[in-house]
C-alpha positions in Angstrom: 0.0 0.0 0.0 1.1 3.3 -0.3 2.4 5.8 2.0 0.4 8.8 0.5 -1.2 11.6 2.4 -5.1 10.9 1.4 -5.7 7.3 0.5 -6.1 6.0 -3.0 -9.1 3.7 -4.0 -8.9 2.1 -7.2 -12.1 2.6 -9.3 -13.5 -0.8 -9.9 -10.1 -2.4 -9.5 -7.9 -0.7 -11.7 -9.6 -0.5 -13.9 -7.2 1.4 -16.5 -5.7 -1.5 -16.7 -7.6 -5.0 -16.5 -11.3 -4.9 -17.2 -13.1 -3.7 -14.5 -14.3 -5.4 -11.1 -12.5 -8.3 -11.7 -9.9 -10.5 -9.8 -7.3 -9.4 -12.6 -8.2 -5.6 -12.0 -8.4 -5.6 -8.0 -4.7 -8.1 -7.8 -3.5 -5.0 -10.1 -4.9 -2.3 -8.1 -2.7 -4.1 -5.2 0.5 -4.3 -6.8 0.0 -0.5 -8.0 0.3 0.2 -4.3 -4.0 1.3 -3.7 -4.8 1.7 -0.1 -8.2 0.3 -1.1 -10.9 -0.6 -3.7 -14.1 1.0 -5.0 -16.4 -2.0 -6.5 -20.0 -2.4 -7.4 -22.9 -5.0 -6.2 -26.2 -6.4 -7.5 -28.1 -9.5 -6.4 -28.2 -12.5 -8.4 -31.9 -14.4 -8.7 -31.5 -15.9 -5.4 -30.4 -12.7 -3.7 -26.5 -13.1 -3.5 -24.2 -10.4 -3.7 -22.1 -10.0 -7.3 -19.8 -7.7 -8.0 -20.6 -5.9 -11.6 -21.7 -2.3 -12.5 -24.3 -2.2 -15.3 -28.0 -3.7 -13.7 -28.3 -5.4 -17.7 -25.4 -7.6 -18.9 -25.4 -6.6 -22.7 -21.6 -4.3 -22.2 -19.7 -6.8 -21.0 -21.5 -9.8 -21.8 -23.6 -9.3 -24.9 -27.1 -10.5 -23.3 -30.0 -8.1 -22.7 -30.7 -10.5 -19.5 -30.6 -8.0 -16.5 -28.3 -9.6 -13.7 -31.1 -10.2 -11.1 -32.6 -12.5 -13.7 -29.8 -14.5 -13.5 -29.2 -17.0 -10.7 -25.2 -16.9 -9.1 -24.1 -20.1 -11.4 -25.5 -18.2 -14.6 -23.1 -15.1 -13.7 -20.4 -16.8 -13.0 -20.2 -18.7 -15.7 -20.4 -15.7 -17.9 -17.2 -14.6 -20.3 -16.8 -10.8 -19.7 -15.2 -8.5 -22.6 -15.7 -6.2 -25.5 -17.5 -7.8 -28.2 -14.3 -8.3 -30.0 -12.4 -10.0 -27.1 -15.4 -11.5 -25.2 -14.8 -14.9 -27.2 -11.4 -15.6 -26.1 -11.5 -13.7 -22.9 -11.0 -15.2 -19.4 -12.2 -12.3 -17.4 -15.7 -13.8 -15.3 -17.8 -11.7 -12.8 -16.5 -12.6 -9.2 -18.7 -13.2 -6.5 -18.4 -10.9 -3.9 -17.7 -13.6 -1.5 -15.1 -14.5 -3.0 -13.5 -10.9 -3.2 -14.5 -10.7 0.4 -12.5 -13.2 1.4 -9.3 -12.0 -0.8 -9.7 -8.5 0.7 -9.8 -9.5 4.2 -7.1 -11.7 3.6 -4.9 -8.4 2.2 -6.3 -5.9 4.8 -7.8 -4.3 1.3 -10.3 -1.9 2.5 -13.3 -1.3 0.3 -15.4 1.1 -1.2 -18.7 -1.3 -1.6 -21.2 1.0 -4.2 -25.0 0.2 -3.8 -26.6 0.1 -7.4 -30.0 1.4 -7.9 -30.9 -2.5 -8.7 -30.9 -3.1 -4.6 -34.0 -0.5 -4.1 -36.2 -3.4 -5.8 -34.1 -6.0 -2.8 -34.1 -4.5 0.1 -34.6 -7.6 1.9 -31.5 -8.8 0.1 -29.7 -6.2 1.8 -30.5 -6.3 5.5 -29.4 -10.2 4.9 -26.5 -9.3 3.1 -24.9 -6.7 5.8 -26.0 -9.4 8.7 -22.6 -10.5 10.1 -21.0 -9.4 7.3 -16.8 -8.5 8.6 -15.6 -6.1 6.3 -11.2 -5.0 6.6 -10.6 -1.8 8.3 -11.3 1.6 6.4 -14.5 0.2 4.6 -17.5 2.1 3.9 -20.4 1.6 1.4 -21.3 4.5 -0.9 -24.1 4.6 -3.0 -26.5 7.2 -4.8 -29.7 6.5 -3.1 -30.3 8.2 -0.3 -32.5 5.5 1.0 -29.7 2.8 0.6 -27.2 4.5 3.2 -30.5 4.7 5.9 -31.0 1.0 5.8 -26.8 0.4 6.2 -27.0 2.5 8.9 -29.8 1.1 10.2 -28.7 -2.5 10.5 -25.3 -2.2 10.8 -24.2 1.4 12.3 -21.1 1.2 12.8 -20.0 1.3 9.3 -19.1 4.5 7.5 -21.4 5.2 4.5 -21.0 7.7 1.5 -23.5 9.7 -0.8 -22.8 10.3 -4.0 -23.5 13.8 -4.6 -25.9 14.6 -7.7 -27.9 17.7 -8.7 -30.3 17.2 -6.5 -28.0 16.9 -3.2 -29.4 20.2 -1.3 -25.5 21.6 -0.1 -26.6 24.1 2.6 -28.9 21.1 4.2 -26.1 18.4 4.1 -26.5 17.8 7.8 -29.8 16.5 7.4 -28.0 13.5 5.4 -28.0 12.1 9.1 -27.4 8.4 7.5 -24.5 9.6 5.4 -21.1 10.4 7.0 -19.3 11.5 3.8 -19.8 12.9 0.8 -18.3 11.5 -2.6 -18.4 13.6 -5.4 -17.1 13.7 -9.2 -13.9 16.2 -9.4 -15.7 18.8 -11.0 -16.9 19.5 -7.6 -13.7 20.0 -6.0 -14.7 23.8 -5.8 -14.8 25.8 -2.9 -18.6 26.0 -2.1 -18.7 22.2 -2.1 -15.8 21.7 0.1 -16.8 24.5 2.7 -20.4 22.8 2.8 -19.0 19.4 4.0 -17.1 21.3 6.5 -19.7 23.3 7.7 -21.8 20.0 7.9 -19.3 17.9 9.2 -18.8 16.0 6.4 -15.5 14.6 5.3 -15.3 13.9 1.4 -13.8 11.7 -1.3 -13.4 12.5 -5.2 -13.7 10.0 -8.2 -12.5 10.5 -12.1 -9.1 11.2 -10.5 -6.3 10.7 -13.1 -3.4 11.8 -11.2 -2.7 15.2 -13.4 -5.1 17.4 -10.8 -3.2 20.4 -9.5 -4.9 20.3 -6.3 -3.4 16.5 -5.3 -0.7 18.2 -4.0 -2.3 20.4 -2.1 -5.6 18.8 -1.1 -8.5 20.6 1.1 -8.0 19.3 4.6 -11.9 17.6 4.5 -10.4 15.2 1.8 -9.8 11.9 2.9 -9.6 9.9 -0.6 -9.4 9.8 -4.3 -11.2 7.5 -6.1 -9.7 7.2 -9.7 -8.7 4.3 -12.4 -4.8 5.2 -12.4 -4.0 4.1 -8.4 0.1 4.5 -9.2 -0.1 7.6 -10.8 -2.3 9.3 -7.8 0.4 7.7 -6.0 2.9 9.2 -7.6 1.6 12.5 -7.9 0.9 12.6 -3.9 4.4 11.8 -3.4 5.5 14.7 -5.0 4.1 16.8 -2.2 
């Protein structure tokens, strides 16, 4: 891991680099030195946790099947790929059990992103965070309000994230009682933004990092991570603080 100032989360494994949320991408993002991982889940048919982005499988897998339509065996057996590559490729959709277990096994903390699929599974979710042992430094993040209220909920004591959109209401952050941070796209690394999570006593993280930001060397102290698809070169441009 790296010894940088802010900590760097890998976007979907890095995901510059090997196809995204995979094994392949998340053993990169560790030998690039990330201090952690930001990954997506949906619920298969039966209600078990997989880690992919898109709630349809037609990007990465060609089929117009939606992933909750699909039992666990179905999506793992899945190739994953661009069109092109998909034939020959031997990228597959990891449980998140599985990456559970090689994250606790690395101390890899992770960024765990609730899809919009989940509001339609809520059920899935209160079963999904009960006894669930996550490595230090976790948190989920997700877009829906209403997804952080049931984390906290069930399972306080984890740190949970919004992901700021146009509707977030900045000089009412504080009644976001069920989010403790704020994640937001780097567009909003502006000084309104940043003062509202301070004034509302809410730390923040930023994604579509590339490294070449000016202000990674001088970050706003209510910064504690980056969230981008180039882990080394964050890395590297921390390290030239």
């Amino acid at each position: 891991m790296s010894n940088s100032c802010i900590p760097v989360f890998a976007h979907r494994g890095a995901s510059a680099y090997a196809l995204e949320n995979t094994f392949k991408a998340f053993e990169k993002a560790l030998e690039l030195g990330a201090d952690g991982i930001e990954l997506d889940i949906q619920f298969s048919k039966e209600g078990l946790p997989v880690v992919y982005h898109d709630p349809q499988l037609s990007r990465l897998v060609g089929s117009n099947k939606l992933v909750s339509d699909c039992t666990m065996e179905e999506l793992l057996h899945f190739k994953l790929g661009k069109p092109w590559r998909r034939l020959f490729s031997s990228y597959k959709m990891p449980a998140f059990e599985a990456v559970l277990a090689w994250a606790n096994m690395h101390q890899m903390p992770l960024n765990i992103e609730l899809k919009s699929t989940i509001l339609d599974n809520k059920s899935g979710l209160i079963h999904f965070l009960q006894g669930l042992v996550l490595p230090e430094g976790s948190h989920f993040s997700s877009f829906h309000y209403e997804l952080l209220e049931i984390v906290k909920k069930h399972r306080p004591e984890f740190e949970t994230a919004l992901i700021a959109t146009k509707k977030i209401k900045w000089d009412l952050l504080a009644d976001y009682k069920a989010a403790d941070t704020m994640h937001m796209h780097k567009r909003y690394y502006k000084p309104r933004y940043l003062e509202a999570c301070v004034i509302n006593e809410k730390a923040c993280r930023f994604y579509a990092i590339d490294g070449n930001e000016p202000f990674l060397t001088n970050p706003h102290h209510a910064v504690i991570g980056w969230i981008t698809d180039y882990p080394d070169k964050v890395i590297t441009a921390q390290e030239r603080i």
